[in-house]
NUFIBA-634138 format. One record per residue: residue in three letters; x, y, z of N, C-alpha, C in turn. Coordinates in nm, 2 decimals, m for minus. Layout:
# NUFIBA-634138
r, n_xx, n_yy, n_zz, ca_xx, ca_yy, ca_zz, c_xx, c_yy, c_zz
ALA, X, Y, Z, X, Y, Z, X, Y, Z
...
//
This chain:
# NUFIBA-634138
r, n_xx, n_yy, n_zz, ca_xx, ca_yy, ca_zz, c_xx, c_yy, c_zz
UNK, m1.04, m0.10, 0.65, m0.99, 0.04, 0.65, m0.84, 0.04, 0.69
UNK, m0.77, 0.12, 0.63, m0.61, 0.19, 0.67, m0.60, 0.22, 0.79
UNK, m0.45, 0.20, 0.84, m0.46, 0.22, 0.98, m0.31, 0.34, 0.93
UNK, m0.26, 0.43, 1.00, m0.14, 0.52, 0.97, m0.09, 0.55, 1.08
UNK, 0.04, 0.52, 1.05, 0.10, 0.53, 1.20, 0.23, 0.65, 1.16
UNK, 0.24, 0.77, 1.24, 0.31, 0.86, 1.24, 0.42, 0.86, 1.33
UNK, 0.53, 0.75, 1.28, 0.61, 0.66, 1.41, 0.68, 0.75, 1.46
UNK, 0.74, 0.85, 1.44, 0.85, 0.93, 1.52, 0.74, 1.01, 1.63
UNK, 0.60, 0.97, 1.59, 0.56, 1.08, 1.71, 0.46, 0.97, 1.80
UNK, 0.48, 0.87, 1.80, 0.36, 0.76, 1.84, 0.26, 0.76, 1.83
UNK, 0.22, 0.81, 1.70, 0.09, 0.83, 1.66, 0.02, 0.77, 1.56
UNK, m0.10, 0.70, 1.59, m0.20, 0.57, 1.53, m0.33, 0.60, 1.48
UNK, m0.34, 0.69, 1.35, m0.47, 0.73, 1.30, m0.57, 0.58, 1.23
UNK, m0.68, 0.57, 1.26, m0.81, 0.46, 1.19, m0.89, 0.57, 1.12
UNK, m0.92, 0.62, 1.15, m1.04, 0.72, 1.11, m1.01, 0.78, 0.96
UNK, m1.07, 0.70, 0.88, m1.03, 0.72, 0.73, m1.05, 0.88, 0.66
UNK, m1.15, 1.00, 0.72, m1.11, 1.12, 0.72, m1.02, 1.15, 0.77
UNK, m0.94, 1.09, 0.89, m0.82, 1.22, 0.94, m0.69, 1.15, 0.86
UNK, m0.71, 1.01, 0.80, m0.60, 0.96, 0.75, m0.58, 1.08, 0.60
UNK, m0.72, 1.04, 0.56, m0.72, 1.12, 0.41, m0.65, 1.27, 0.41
UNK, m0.69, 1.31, 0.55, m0.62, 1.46, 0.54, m0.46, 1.48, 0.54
UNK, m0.42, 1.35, 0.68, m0.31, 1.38, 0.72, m0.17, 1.30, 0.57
UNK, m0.26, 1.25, 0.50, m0.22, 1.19, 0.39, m0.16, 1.27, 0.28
UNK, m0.31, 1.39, 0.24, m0.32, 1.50, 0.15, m0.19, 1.60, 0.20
UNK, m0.20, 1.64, 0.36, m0.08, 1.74, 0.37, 0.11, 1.69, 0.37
UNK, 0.12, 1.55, 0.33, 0.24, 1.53, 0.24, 0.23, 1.48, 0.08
UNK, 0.13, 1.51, 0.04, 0.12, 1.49, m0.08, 0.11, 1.37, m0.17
UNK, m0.01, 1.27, m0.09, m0.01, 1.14, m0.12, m0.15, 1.15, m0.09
UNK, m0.22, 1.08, m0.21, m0.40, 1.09, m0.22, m0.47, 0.95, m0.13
UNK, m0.55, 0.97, m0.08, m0.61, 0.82, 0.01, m0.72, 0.82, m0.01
UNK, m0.79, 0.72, m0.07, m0.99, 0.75, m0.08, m1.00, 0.56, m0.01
UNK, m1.13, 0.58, m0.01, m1.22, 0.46, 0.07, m1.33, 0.42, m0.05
UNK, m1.33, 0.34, m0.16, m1.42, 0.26, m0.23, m1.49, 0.20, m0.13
UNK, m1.63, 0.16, m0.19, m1.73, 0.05, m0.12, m1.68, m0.08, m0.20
UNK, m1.65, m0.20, m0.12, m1.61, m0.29, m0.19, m1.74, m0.38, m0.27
UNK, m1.70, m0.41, m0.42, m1.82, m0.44, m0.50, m1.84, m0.63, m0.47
UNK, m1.95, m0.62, m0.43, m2.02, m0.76, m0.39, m1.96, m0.84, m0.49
UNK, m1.96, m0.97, m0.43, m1.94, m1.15, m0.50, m1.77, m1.10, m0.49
UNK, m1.68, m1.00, m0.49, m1.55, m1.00, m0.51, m1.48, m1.06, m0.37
UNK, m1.41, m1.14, m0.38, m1.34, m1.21, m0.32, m1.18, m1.22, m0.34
UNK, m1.07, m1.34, m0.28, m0.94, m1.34, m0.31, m0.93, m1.45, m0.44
UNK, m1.05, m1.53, m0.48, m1.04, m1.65, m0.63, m1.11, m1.58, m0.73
UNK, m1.14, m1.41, m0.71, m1.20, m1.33, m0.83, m1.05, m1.32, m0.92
UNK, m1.13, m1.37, m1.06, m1.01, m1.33, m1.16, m1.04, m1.17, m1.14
UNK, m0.89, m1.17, m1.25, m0.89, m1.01, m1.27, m0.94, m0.93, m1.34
UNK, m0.99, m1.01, m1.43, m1.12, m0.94, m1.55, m1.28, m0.95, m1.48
UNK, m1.30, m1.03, m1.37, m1.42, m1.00, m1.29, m1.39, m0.85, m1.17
UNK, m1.26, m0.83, m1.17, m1.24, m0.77, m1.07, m1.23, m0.59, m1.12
UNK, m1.20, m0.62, m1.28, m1.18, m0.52, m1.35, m1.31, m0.46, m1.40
UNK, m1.42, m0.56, m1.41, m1.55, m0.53, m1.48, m1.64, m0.45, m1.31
UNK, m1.56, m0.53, m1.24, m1.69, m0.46, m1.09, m1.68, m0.37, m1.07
UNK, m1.48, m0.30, m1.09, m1.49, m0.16, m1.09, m1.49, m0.06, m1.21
UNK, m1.53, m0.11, m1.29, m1.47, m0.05, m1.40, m1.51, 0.15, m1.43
UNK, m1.64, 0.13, m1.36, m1.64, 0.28, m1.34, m1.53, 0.41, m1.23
UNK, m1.50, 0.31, m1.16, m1.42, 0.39, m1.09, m1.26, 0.37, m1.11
UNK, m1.23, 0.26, m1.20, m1.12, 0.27, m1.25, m1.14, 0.36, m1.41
UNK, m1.21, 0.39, m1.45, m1.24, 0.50, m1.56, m1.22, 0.63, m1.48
UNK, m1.28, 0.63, m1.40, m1.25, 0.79, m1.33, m1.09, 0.85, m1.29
UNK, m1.00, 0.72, m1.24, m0.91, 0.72, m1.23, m0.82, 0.74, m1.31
UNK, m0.83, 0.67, m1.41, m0.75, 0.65, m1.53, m0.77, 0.80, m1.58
UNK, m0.88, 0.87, m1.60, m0.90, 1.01, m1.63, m0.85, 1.12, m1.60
UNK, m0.83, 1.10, m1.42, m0.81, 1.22, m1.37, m0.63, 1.22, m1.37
UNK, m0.57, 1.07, m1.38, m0.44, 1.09, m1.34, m0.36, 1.05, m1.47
UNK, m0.41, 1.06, m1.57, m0.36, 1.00, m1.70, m0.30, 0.91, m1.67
UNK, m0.37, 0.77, m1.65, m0.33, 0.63, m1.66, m0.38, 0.56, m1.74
UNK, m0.27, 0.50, m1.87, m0.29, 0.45, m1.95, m0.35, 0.27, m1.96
UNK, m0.27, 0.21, m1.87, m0.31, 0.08, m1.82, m0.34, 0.06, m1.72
UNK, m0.42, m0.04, m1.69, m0.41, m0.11, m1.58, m0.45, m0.29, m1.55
UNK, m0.38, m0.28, m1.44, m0.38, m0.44, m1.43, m0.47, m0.44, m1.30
UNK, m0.46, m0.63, m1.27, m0.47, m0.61, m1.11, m0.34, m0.75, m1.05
UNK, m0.26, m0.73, m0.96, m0.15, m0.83, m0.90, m0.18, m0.92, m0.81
UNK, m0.17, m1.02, m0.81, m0.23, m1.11, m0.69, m0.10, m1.20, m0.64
UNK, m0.08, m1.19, m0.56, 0.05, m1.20, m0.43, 0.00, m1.32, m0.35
UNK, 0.05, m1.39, m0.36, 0.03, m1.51, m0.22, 0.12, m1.63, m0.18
UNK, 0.16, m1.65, m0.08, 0.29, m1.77, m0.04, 0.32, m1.86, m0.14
UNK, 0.25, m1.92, m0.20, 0.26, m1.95, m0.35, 0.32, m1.92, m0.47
UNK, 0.30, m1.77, m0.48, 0.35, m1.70, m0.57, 0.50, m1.70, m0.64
UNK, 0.49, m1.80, m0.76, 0.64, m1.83, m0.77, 0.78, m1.71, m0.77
UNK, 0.90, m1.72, m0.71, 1.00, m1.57, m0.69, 0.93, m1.50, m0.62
UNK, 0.83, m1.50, m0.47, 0.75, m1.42, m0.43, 0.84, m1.31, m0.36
UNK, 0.97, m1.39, m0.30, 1.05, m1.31, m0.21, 1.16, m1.23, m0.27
UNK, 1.19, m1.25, m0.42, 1.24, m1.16, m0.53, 1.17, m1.04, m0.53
UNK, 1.06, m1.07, m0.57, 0.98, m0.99, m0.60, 0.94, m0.88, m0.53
UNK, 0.88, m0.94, m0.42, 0.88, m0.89, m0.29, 1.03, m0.76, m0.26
UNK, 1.14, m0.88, m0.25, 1.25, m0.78, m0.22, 1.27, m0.65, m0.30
UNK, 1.23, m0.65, m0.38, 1.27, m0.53, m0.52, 1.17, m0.42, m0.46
UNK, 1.04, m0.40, m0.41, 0.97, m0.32, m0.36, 1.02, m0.26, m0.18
UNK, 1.08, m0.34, m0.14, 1.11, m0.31, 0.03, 1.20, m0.28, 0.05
UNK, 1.26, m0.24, m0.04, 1.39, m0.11, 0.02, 1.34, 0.01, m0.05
UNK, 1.35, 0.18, 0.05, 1.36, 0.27, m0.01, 1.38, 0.26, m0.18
UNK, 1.26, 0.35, m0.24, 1.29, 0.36, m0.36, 1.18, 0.50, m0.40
UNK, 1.18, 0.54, m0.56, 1.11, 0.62, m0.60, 1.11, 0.59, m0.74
UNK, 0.98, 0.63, m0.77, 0.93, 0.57, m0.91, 0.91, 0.72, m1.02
UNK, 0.91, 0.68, m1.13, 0.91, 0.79, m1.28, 0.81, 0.84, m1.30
UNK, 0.68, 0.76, m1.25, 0.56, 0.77, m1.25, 0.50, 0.75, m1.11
UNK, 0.37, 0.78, m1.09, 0.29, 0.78, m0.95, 0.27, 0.60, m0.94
UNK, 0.23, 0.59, m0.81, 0.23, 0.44, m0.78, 0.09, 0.45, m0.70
UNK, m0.01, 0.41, m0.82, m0.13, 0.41, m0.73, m0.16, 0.24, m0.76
UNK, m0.28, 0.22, m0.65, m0.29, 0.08, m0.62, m0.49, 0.06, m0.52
UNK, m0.54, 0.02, m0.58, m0.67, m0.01, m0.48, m0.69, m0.13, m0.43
UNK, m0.67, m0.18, m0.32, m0.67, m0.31, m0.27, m0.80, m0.41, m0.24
UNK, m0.81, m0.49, m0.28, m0.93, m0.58, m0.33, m0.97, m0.69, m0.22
UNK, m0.82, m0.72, m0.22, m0.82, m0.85, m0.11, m0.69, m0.89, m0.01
UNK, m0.67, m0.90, 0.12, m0.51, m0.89, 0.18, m0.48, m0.74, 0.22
UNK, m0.37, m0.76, 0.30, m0.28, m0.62, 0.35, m0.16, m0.58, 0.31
UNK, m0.11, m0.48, 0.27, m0.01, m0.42, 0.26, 0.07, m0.32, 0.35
UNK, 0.19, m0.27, 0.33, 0.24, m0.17, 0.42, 0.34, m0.11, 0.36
UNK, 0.29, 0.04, 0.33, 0.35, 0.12, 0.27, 0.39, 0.20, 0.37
UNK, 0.55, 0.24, 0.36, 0.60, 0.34, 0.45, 0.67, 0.45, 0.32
UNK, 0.58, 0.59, 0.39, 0.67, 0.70, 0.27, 0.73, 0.78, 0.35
UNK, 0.86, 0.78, 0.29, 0.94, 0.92, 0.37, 0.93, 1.06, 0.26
UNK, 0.80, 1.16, 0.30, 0.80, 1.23, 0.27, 0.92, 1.38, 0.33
UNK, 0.99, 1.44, 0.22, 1.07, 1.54, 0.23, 1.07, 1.58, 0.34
UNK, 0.93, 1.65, 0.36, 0.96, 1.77, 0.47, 0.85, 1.70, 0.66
UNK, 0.91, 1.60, 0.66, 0.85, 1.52, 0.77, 0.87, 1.36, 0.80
UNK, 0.83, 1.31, 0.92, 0.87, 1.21, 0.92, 0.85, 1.10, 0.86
UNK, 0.90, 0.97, 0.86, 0.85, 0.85, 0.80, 0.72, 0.81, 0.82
UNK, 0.62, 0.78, 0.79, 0.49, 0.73, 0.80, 0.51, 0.62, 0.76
UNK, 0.41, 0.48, 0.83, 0.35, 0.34, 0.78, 0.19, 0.37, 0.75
UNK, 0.14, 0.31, 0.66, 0.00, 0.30, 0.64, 0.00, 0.18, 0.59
UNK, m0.09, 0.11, 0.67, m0.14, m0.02, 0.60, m0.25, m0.01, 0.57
UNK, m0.25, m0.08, 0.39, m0.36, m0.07, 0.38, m0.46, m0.20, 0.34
UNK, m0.56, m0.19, 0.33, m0.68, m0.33, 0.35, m0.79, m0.28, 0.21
UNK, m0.89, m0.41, 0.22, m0.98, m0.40, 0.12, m1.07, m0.27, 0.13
UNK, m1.08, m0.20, m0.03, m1.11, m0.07, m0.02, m1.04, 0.06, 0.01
UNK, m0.92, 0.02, 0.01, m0.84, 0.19, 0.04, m0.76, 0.15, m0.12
UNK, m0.77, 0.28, m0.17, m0.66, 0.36, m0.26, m0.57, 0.43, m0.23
UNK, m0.46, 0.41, m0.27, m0.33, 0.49, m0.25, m0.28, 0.52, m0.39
UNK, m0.25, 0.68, m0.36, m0.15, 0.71, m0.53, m0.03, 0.77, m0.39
UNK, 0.07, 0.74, m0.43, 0.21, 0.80, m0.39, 0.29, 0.82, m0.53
UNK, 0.26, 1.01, m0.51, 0.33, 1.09, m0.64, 0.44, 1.01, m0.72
UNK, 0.49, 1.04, m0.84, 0.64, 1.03, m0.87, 0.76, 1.12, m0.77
UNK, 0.86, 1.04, m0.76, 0.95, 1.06, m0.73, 0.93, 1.10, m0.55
UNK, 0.83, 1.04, m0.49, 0.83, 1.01, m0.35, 0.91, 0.90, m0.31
UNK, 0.94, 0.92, m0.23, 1.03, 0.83, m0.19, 0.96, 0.71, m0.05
UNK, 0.99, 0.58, m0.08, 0.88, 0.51, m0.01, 0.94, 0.36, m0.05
UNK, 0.86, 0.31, 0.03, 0.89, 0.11, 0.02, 0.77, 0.03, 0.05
UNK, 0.74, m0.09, 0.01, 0.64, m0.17, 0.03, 0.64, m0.28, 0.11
UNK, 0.53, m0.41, 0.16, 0.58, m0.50, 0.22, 0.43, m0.57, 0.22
UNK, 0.45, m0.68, 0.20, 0.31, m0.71, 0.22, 0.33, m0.77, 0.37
UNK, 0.19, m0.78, 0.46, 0.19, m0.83, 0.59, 0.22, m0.97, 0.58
UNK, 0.19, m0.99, 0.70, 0.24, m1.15, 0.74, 0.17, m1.28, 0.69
UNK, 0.07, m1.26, 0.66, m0.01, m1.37, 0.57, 0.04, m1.37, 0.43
UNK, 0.09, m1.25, 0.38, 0.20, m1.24, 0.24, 0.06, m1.24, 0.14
UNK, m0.02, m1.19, 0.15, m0.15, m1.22, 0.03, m0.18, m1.06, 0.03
UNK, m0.21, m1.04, m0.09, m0.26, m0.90, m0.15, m0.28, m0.91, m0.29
UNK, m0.43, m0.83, m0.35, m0.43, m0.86, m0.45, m0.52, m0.70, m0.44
UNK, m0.46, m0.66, m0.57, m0.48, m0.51, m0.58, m0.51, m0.49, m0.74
UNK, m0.55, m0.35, m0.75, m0.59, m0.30, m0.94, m0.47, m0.24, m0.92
UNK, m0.38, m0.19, m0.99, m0.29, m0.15, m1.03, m0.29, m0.04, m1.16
UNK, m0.29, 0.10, m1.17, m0.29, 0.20, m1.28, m0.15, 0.27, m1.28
UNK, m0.13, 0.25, m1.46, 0.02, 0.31, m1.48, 0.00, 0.40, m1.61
UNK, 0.13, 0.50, m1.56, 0.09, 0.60, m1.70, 0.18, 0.53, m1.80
UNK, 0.27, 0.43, m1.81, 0.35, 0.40, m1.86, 0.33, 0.23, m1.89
UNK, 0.30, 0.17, m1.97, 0.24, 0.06, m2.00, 0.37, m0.04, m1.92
UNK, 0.52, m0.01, m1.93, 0.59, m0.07, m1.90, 0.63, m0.11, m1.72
UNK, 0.56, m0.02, m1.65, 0.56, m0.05, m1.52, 0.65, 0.04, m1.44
UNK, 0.63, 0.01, m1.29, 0.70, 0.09, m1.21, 0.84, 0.03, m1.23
UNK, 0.93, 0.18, m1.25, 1.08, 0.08, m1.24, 1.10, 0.17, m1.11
UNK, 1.17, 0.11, m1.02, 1.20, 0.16, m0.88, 1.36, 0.21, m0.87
UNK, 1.37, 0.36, m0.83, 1.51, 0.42, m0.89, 1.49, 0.43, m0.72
UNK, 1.64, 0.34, m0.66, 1.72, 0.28, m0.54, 1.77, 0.40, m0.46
UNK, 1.75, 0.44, m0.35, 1.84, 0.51, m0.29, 1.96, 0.47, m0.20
UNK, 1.94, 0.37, m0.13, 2.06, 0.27, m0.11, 2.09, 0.42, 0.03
UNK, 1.98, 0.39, 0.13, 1.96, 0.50, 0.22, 2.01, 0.38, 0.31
UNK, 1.91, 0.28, 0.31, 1.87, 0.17, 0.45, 1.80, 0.21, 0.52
UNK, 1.72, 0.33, 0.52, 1.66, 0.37, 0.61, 1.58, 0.25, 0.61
UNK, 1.48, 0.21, 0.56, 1.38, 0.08, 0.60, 1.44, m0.01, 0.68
UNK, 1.58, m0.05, 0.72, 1.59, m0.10, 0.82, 1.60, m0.02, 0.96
UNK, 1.54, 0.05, 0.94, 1.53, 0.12, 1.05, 1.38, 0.09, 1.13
UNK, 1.30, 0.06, 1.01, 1.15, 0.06, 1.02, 1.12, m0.12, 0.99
UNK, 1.00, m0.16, 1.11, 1.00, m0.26, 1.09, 0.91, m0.32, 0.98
UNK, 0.86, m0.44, 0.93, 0.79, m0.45, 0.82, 0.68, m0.53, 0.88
UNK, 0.62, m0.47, 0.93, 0.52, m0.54, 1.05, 0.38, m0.44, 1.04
UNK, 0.28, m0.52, 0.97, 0.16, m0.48, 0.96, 0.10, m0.40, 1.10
UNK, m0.01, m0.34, 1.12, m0.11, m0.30, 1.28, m0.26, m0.38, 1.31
UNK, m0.26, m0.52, 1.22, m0.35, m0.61, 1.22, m0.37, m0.65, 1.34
UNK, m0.45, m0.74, 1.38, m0.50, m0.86, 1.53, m0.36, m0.88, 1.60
UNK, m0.31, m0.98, 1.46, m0.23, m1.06, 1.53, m0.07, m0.93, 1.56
UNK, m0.05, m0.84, 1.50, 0.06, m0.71, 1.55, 0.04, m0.68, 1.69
UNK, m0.11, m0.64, 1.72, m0.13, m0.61, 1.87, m0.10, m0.68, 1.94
UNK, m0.20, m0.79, 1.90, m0.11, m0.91, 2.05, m0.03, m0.96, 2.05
UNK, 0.08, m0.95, 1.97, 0.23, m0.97, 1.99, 0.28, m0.84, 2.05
UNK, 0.24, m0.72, 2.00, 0.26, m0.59, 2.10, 0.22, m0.64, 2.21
UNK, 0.11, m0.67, 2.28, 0.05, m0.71, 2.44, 0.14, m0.80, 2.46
UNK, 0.18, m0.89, 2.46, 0.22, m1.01, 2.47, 0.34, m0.97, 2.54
UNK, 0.41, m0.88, 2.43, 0.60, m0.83, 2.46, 0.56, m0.70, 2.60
UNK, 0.44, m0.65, 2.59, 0.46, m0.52, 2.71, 0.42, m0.60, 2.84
UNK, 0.35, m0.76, 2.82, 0.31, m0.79, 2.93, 0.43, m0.88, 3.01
UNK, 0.52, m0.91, 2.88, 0.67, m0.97, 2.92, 0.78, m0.84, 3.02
UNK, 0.72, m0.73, 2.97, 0.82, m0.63, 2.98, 0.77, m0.62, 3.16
UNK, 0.68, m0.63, 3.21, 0.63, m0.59, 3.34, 0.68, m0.68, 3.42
//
């Protein structure tokens, strides 16, 4: 499940209703799939496409998305830190950036307009659409693995229009997994 953290106010939602809501009132959609059995991180993408295939038809329907893939990300992954870098700085896309995550963690931070920056990481079974022209950046966590379905209205992909703010270095790129907390414990027990 997604964890959402509402940093300017120290606030750490789990509870995938109050994330959904607190998600909805900046205008970014969050649902919770049941993840479909035998799917793992060595599922091709055509096994991964056929398990959901009803709920990526629903998708594709409601938001007019013409394609879809699925991305698999891992230390491996040849140019991973190119690639990588092109998504982690502030940016906004032409089309919506939705994504259902299959396997691994990510960390979306959106700076929506009228409120503060939010992190949500998300894990196996959460959906995220972040509108067009929201403004936002990605990162994958610290094991660097994520492997997601991916739906685009535009066959040719997200191109990411740069704001060249820096705000993201403002914000750290640090998942709210196991190992996050007890490096949080660790540094508050240093701090005593």
């Amino acid at each position: 499940m997604a964890v959402l953290k509402i940093i300017e106010e120290g606030r750490t939602i789990g509870d995938p209703e109050a994330i959904r809501e607190y998600l909805a009132g900046v205008g970014i959609r969050y649902e919770r799939w049941d993840l479909a059995p035998g799917i793992d991180k060595e599922a091709s993408a055509e096994t991964i496409l056929s398990a959901y295939k009803q709920q990526i038809e629903w998708v594709k329907q409601d938001g007019g998305y013409t394609t879809v893939d699925v991305i698999s990300v891992s230390p491996s992954t040849p140019g991973i830190d190119a690639m990588l870098a092109k998504f982690s700085t502030e940016h906004w896309h032409d089309e919506d950036e939705v994504r259902f995550t299959v396997h691994g963690r990510g960390l979306y931070h959106v700076h929506p307009p009228n409120g503060p920056v939010i992190a949500l990481e998300v894990r196996p079974g959460d959906l995220i659409r972040v509108p067009r022209g929201t403004l936002h950046w990605f990162d994958v966590c610290g094991e660097r693995e994520i492997k997601a379905i991916r739906f685009f209205q535009d066959a040719a992909g997200w191109t990411p229009h740069y704001t060249y703010s820096a705000l993201e270095k403002q914000h750290e790129p640090v998942c709210f997994g196991p190992a996050y907390r007890l490096e949080a414990d660790l540094t508050a027990a240093a701090d005593k």
